[in-house]
C-alpha positions as CSV (number, residue, x, y, z in Angstrom):
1,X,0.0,0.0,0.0
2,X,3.1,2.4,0.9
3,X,4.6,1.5,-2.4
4,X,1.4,2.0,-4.6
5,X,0.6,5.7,-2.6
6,X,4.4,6.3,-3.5
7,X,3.9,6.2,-7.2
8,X,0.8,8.5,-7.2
9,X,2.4,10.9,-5.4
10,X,5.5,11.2,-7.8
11,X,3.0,10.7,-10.8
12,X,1.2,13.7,-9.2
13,X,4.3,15.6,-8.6
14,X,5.6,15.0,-12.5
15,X,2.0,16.4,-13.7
16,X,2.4,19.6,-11.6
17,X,5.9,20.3,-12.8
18,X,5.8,19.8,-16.2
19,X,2.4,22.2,-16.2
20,X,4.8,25.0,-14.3
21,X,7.8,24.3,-16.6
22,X,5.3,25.4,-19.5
23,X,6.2,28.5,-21.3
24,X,4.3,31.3,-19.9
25,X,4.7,33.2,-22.6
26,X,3.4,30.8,-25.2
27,X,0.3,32.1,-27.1
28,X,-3.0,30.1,-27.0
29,X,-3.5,28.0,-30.4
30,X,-6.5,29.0,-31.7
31,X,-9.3,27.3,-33.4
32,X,-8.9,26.9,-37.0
33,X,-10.1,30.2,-38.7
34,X,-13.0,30.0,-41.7
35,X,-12.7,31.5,-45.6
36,X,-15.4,32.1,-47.3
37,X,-17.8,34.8,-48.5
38,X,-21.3,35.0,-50.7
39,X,-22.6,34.1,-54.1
40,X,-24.7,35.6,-55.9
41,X,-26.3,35.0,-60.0
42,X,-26.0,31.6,-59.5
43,X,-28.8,29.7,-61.6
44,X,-31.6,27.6,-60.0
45,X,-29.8,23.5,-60.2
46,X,-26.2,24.7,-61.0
47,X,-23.2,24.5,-58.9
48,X,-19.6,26.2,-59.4
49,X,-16.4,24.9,-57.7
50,X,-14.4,27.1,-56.0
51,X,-10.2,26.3,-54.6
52,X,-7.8,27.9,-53.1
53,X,-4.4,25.7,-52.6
54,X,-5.5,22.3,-52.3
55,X,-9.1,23.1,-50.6
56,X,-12.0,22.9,-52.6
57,X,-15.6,23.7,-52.2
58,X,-19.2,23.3,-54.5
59,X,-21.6,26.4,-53.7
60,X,-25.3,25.2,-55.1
61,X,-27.2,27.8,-53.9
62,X,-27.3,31.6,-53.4
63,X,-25.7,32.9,-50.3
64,X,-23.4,32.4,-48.1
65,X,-20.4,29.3,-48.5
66,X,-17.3,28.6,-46.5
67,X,-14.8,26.0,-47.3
68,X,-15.0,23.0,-45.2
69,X,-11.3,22.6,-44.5
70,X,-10.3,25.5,-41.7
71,X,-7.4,27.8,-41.9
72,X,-4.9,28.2,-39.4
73,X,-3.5,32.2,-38.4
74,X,-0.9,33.4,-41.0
75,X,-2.7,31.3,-44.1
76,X,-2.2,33.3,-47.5
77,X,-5.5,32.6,-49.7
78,X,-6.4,32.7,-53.0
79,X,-9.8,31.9,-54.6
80,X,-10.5,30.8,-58.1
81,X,-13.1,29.5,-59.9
82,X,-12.4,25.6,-60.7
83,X,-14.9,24.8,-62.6
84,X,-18.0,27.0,-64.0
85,X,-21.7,26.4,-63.4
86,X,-23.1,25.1,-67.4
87,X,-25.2,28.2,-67.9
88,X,-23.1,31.2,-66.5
89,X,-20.0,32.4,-66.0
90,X,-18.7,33.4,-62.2
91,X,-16.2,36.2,-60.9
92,X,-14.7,36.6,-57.9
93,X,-13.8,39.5,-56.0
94,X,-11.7,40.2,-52.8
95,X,-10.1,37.2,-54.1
96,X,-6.8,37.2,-52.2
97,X,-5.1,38.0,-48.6
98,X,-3.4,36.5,-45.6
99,X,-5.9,35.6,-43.0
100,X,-5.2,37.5,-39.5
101,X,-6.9,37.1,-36.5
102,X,-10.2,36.3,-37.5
103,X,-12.5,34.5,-40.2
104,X,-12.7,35.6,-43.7
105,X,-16.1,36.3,-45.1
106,X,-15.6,38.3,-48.0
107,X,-15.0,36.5,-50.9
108,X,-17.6,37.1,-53.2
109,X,-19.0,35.1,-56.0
110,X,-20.7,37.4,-58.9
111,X,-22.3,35.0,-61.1
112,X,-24.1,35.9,-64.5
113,X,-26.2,33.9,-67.1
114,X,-24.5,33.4,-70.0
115,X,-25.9,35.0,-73.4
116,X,-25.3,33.4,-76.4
117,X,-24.2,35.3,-79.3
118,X,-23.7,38.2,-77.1
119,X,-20.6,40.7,-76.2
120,X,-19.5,41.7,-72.4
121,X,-17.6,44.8,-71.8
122,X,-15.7,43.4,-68.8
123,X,-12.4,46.0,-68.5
124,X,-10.8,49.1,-69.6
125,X,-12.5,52.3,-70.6
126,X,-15.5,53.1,-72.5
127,X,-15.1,56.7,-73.2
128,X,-11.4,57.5,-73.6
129,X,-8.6,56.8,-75.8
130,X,-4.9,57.0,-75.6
131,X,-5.0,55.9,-72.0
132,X,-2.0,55.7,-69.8
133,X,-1.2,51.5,-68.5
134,X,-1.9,50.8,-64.4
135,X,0.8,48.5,-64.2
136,X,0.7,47.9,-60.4
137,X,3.4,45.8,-58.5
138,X,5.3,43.2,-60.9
139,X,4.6,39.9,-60.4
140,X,1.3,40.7,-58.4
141,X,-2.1,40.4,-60.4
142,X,-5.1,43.1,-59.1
143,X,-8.2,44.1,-60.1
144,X,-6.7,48.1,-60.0
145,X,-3.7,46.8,-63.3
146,X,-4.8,47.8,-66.7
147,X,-3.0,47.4,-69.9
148,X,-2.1,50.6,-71.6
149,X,-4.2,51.9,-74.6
150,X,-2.3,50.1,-77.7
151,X,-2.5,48.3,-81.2
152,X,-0.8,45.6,-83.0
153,X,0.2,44.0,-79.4
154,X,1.0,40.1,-79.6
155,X,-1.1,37.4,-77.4
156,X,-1.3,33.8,-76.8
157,X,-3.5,31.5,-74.6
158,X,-2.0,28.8,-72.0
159,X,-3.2,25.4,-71.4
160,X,-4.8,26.7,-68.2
161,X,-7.0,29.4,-70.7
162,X,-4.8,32.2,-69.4
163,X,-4.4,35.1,-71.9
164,X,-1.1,36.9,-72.6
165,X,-0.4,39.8,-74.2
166,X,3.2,41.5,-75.1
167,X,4.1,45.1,-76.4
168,X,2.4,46.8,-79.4
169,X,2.0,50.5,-80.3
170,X,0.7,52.5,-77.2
171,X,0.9,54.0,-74.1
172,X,3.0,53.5,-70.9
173,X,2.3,53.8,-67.3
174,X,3.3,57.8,-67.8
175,X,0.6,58.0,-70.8
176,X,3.5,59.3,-73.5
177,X,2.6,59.8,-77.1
178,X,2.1,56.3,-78.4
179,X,5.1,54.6,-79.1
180,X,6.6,51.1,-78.6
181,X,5.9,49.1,-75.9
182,X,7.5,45.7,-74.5
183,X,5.4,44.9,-71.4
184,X,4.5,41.3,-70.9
185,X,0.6,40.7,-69.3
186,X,-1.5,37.7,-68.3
187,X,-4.8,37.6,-67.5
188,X,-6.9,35.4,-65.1
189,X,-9.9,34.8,-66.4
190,X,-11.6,33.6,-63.0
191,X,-10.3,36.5,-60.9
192,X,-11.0,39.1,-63.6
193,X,-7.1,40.5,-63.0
194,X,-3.8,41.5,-65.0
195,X,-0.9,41.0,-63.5
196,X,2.4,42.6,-65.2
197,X,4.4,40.4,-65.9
198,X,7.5,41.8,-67.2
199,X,9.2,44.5,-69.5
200,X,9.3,47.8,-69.1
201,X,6.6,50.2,-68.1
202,X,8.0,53.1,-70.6
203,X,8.0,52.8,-74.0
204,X,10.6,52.3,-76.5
205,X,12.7,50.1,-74.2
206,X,16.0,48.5,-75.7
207,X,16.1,44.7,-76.4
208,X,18.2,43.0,-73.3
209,X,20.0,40.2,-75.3
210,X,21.8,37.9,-73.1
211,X,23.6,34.4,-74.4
212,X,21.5,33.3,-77.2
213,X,20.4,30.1,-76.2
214,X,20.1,31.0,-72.2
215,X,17.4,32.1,-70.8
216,X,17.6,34.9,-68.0
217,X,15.9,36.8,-65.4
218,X,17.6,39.9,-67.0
219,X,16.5,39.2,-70.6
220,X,14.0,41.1,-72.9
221,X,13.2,41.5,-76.0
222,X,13.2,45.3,-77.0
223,X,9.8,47.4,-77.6
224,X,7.8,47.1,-80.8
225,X,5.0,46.2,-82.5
226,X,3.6,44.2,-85.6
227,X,5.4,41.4,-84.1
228,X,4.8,37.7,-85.1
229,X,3.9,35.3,-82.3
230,X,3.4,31.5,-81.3
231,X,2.7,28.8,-78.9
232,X,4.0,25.1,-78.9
233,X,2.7,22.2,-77.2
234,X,5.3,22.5,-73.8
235,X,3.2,25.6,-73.6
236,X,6.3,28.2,-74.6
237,X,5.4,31.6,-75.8
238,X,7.5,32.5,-79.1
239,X,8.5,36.2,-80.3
240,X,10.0,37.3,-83.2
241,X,10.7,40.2,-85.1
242,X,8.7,43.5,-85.9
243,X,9.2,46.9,-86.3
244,X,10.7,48.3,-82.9
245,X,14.2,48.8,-80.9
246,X,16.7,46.4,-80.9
247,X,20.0,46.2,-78.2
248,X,21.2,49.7,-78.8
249,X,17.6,51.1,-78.8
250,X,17.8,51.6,-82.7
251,X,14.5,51.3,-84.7
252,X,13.7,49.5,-87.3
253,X,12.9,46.1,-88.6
254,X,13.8,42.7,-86.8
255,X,14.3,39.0,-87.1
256,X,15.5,38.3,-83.4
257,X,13.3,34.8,-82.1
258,X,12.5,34.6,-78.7
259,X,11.3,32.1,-75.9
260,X,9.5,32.8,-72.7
261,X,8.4,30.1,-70.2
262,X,5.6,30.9,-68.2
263,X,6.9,28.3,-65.5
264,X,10.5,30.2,-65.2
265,X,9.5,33.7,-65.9
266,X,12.4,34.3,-68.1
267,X,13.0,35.2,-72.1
268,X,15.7,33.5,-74.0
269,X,16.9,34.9,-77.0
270,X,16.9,32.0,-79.7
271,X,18.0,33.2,-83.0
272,X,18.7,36.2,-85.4
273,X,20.2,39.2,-84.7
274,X,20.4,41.6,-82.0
275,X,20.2,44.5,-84.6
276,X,17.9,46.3,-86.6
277,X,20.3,46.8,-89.4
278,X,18.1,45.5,-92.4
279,X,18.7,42.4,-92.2
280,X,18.8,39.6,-95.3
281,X,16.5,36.6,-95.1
282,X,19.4,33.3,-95.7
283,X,17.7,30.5,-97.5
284,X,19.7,28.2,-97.6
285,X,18.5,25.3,-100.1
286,X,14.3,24.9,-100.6
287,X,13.2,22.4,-98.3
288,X,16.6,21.8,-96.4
289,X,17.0,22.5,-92.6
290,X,20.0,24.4,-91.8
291,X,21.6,26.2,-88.8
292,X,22.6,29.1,-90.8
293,X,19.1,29.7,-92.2
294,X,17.4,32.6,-91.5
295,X,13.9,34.4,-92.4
296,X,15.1,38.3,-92.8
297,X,13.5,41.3,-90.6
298,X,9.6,41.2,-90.9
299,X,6.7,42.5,-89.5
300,X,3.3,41.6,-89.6
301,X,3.9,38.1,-91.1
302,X,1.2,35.3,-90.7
303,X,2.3,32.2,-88.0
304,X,1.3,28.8,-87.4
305,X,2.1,26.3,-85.0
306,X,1.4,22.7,-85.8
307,X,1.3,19.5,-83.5
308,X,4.8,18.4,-84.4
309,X,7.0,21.3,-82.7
310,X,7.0,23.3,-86.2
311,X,6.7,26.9,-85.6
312,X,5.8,28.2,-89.2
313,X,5.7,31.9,-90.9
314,X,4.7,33.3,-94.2
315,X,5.2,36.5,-96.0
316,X,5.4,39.5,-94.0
317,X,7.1,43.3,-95.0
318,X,10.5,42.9,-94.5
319,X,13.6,41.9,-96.4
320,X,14.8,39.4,-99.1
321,X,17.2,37.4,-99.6
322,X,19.1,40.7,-101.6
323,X,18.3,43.4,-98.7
324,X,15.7,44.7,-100.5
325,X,12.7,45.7,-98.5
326,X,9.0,45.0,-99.6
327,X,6.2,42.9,-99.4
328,X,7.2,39.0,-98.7
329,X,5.6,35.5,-99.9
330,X,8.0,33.2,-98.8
331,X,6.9,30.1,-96.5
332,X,9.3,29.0,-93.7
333,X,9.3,26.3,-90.9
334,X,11.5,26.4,-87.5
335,X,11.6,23.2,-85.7
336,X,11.7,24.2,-81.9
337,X,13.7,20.6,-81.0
338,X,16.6,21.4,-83.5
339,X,16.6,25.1,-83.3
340,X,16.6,25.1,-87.2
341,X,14.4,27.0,-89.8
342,X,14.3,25.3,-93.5
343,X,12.6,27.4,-96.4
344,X,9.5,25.7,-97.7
345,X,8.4,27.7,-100.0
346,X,8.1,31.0,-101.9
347,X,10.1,33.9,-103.7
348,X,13.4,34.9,-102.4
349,X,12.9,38.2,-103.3
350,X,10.2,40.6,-102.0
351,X,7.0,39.5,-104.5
352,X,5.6,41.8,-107.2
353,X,4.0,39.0,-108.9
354,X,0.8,37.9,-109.2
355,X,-0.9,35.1,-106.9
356,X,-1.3,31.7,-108.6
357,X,-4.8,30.4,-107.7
358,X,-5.5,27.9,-110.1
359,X,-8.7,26.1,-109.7
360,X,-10.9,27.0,-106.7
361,X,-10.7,23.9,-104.1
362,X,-8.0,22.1,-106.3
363,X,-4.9,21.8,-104.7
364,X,-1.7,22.2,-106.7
365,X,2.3,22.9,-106.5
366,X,2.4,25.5,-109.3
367,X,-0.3,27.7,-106.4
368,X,1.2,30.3,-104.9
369,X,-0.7,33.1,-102.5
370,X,0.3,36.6,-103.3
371,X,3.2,38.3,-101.2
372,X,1.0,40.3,-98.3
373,X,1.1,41.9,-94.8
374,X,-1.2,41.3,-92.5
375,X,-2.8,38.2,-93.5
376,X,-4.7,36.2,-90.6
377,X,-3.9,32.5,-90.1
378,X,-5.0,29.2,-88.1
379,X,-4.4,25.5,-87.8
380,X,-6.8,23.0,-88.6
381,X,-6.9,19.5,-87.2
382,X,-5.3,17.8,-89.7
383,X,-2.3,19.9,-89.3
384,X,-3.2,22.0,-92.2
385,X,-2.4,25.8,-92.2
386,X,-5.1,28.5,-93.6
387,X,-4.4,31.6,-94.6
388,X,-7.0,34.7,-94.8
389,X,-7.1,38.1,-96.5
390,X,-4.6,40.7,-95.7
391,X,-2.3,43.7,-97.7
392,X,-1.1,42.1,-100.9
393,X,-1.1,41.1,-104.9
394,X,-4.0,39.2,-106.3
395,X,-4.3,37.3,-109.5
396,X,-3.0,40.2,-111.6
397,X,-0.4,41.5,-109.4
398,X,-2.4,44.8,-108.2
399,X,-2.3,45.9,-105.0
400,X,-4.8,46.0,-102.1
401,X,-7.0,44.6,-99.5
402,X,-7.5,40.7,-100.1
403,X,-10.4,38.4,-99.0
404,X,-8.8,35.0,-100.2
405,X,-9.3,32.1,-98.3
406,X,-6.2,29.2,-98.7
407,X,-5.1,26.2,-97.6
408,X,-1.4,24.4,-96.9
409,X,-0.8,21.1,-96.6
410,X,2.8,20.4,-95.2
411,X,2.8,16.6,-96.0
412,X,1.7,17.2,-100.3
413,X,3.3,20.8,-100.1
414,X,0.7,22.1,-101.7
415,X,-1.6,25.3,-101.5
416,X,-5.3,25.2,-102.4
417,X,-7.6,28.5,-103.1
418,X,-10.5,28.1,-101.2
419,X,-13.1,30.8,-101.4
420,X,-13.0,34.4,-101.3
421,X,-12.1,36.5,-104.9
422,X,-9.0,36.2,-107.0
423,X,-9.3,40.2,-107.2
424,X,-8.2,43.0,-104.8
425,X,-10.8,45.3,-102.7
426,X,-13.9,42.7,-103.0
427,X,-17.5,43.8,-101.3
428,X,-19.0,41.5,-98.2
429,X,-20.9,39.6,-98.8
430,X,-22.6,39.1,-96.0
431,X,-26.0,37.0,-95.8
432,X,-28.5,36.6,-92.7
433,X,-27.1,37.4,-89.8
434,X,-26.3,34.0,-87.4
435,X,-26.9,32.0,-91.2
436,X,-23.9,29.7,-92.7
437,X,-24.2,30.2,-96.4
438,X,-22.2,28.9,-99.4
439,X,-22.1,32.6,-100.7
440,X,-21.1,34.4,-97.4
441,X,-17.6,36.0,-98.0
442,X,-15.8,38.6,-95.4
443,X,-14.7,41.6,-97.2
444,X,-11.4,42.5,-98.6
445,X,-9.3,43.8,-95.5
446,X,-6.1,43.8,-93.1
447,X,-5.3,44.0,-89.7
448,X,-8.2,42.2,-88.5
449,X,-8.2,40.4,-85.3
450,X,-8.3,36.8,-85.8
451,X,-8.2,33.4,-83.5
452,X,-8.8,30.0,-83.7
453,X,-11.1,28.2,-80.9
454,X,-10.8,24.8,-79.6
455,X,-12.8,23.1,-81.9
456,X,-10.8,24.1,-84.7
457,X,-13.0,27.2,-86.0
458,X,-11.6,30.3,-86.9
459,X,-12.9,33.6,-86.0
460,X,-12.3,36.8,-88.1
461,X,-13.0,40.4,-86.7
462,X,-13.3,43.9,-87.9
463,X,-9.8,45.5,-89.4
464,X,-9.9,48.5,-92.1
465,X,-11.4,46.9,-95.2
466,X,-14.8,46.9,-97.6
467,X,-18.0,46.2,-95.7
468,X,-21.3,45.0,-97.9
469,X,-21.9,48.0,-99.4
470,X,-18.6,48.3,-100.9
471,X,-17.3,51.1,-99.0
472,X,-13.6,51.2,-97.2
473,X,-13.5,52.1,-93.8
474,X,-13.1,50.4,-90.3
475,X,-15.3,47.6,-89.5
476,X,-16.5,45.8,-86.0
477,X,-18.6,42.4,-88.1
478,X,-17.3,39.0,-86.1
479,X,-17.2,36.2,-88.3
480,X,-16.9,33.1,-88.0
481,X,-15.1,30.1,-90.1
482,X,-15.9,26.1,-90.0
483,X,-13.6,24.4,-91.8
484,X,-15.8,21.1,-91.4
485,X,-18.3,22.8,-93.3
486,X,-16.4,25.4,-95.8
487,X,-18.8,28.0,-94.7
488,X,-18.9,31.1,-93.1
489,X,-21.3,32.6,-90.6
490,X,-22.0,36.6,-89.6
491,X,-22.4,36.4,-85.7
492,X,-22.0,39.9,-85.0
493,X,-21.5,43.5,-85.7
494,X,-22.3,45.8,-88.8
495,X,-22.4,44.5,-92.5
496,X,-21.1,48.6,-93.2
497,X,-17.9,49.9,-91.9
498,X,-17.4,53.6,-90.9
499,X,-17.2,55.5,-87.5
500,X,-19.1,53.3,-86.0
501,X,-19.4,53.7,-81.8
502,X,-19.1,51.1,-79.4
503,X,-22.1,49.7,-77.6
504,X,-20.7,48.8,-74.2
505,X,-24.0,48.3,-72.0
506,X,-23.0,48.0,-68.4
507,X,-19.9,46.4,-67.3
508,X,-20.2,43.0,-66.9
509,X,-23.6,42.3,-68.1
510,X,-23.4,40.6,-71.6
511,X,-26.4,42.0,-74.3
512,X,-27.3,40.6,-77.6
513,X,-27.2,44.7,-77.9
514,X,-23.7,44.8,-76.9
515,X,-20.9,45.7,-79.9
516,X,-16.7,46.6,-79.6
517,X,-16.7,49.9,-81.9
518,X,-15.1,49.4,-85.2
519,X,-11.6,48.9,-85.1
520,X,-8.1,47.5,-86.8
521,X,-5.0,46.1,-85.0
522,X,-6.9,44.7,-81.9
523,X,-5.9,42.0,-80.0
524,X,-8.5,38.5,-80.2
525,X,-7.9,35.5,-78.0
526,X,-9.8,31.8,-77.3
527,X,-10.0,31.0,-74.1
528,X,-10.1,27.1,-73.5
529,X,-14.3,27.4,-72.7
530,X,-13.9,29.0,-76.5
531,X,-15.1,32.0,-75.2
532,X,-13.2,35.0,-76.9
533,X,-11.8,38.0,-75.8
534,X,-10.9,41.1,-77.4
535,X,-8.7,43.8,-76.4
536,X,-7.5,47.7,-77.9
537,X,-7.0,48.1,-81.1
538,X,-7.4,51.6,-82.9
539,X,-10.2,52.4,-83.8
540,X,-14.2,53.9,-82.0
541,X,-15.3,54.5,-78.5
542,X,-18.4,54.5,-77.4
543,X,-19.2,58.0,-78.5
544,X,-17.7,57.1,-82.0
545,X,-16.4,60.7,-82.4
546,X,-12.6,59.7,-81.2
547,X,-10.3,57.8,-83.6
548,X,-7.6,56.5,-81.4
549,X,-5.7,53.6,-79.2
550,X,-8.2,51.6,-77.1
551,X,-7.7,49.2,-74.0
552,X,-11.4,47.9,-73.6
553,X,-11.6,44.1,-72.8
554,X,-14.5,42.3,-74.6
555,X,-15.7,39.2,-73.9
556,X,-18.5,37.2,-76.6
557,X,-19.5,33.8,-75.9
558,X,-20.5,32.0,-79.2
């Protein structure tokens, strides 16, 4: 009994010490913390899914949500939409933050039916032009960032349906004359936010070269615009050429290529030359890759990239194989795994000749499309490139707006015609609005804004061109391309050009009413719902009497 009373008493003894041996000055843990907020818009039966790191949580109804999991003190957040409701589209705001000493409840979940058919002014300004760029912190995405007013910027579209946009011919965060720009942006669709990615936020910036072949924190390519632009399957951004400043800052024409990977955050200069000192296309032998190959300084060339790493360009203003500037029709391929471009096709010289069209929808090696400038270009499927419109020479060599429709195919090397006219400065012709019809034809026109969606159609906007009257001006028509059917469909917009005003409606709120004033050099992207989005350009604002740079984000939903 002793014993047993013994071994309480220290067992007792031990509890008390170790409770006073306790820091005093140790803080109470408390319970986890909560993160949610409200919804609102969402439609009767649908659900959206909403994460933040790895927690995850389905709102079904109206109101207020939190997310199951709890947070602890100190716990940085940052909501998304994971996956959208079938019939609308959701937003969130007050998206990010560290939480303190208390629950969040703030997140909140705007959620609007989806139109078909129908335009959303979701971003910039309505009434202004030449607006200055809100570029915020670097690195940090915000509702309060806003791209600069611009034109003739580059963009591209990530696997996750992020949109980038580089450079173009516009305004800094200063709002200078318009000039050339070499910011990088990406934006979220979920969160509604730009982030600044990198660049410069003045304009006319000098190229930062590096080692070619190494990519860098410290690398950039140099301010311009009218440059040419892909995307390869790793999900790799590629840059080259335009009209802007090379390494010294000196303008003019370039062939420099570039790589950015989103992942790394850092350019790599990959070929050409770190000057814009008119430089010579090399061509090496037709159809024969080659180190020492070389497409000469461009701009405004047409781009593809196909499923096999092939990075592809056509035509262009730039320079020949002599030096000599002018308009280009000269087909080239870059193979991304060898670092290697081989001349496919084409004049070596800057072309004053006529287009060869031969029979329309007959494919043959003696067809050759017209040199041109700011032709619009997609990817089929079947690995196929098409080629739309642009600056150029027709069947008789003559100068002007194009509406010809053709197609390349890489394995027979051959180009087929495939609708549109043979002849320079053709009318629209437009049909019944929303109607696919054998004898729909976009007008004769450049600088449109052009995209391909994930199901392989391509989509054709505005640009300075003939509308269906047969009148040159700036036009804001969407259309749209099926290359399963070979027809094209209206959607959207005026079949007459002109000084025609924006419709913007309220922000946010999509409107079969809805319509971007007319405009050339805008930006168009395909987001991975195949949504598109539409950005700048110069052209109408909603008052339709200023003629200038634009940064309003569009959204239409097919």
């Amino acid at each position: 009994m002793h014993r047993l009373t013994a071994l309480l008493l220290n067992a007792l003894c031990l509890t008390l010490l170790l409770a006073a041996c306790r820091d005093p000055f140790e803080p109470n843990k408390p319970a986890p913390y909560t993160l949610g907020g409200t919804v609102s818009g969402l439609p009767a039966g649908a659900s959206v899914v909403l994460g933040t790191g790895s927690a995850t949580t389905t709102v079904s109804a109206n109101g207020a949500y939190t997310f199951a999991q709890g947070f602890t003190q100190g716990t940085a957040y940052a909501v998304i939409v994971l996956a959208q409701p079938a019939a609308a589209q959701c937003f969130v705001a007050n998206a990010t933050g560290t939480i303190a000493t208390a629950s969040v409840a703030n997140v909140t979940v705007t959620c609007t039916a989806i139109i078909l058919n129908a335009w959303t002014w979701t971003g910039g300004s309505s009434t202004a032009t030449a607006l200055a760029g809100s570029y915020g912190t670097r690195g940090v995405a915000s509702t309060l960032n806003q791209p600069g007013a611009r034109w003739h910027a580059q963009r591209w579209t990530d696997a996750g349906g992020r949109l980038w946009l580089f450079g173009g011919l516009g305004y800094d965060a200063n709002g200078n004359v318009a000039s050339y720009l070499n910011d990088l942006w990406v934006y979220e669709r979920s969160t509604a936010r730009w982030e600044w990615v990198s660049g410069a936020q003045s304009v006319d910036a000098a190229g930062s070269y590096g080692t070619l072949g190494t990519a860098a924190s410290a690398s950039t390519p140099g301010a311009r615009a009218y440059a040419l632009s892909w995307i390869d399957g790793t999900g790799t951004l590629w840059l080259m050429g335009g009209y802007g400043h090379d390494s010294s800052g000196t303008l003019g024409y370039l062939n420099d290529l570039w790589s950015y990977t989103p992942g790394t955050g850092n350019w790599a200069w990959m070929g050409g030359s770190s000057s814009a000192s008119a430089q010579p296309g090399v061509y090496g032998t037709l159809g024969s890759a080659a180190k020492t190959n070389q497409p000469g300084a461009r701009a405004d060339a047409a781009t593809w990239a196909d499923g096999s790493g092939r990075l592809w360009l056509f035509g262009g203003t730039g320079y020949d194989a002599a030096g000599v500037q002018g308009t280009l029709a000269d087909l080239w391929s870059y193979s991304t795994s060898t670092a290697s471009w081989t001349w496919v096709g084409g004049p070596q010289t800057s072309a004053t000749g006529a287009g060869v069209y031969g029979s329309l929808g007959s494919a043959a090696s003696t067809n050759q499309p017209g040199g041109r400038a700011s032709a619009r270009a997609w990817t089929d499927g079947s690995g196929r490139l098409w080629l739309f419109g642009g600056y150029g020479r027709d069947s008789v060599a003559a100068l002007g707006y194009l509406n010809d429709l053709w197609r390349y195919d890489p394995l027979a090397a051959t180009w087929t015609w495939m609708s549109g006219s043979a002849l320079a400065n053709a009318t629209g012709s437009y049909g019944t609005l929303g109607g696919a019809a054998a004898g729909n034809t976009p007008g004769a026109r450049d600088r449109a804004a052009a995209v391909q969606d994930p199901a392989g159609n391509f989509w054709l906007l505005g640009g300075s061109g003939y509308d269906g009257s047969g009148q040159l001006g700036y036009l804001n028509d969407l259309w749209e391309y099926t290359p399963a059917t070979g027809l094209w469909t209206w959607t959207s917009g005026s079949s007459l050009g002109g000084a025609l005003p924006g419709v913007y409606g309220t922000q946010g709120q999509a409107s079969t009413s809805n319509t971007p004033g007319a405009r050339n050099g805008a930006v168009l992207w395909s987001d991975t719902s195949g949504y598109l989005w539409l950005l700048g350009g110069n052209g109408y604002n909603s008052s339709g009497a200023l003629n200038g740079y634009l940064n309003d984000l569009w959204e239409f939903t097919p």
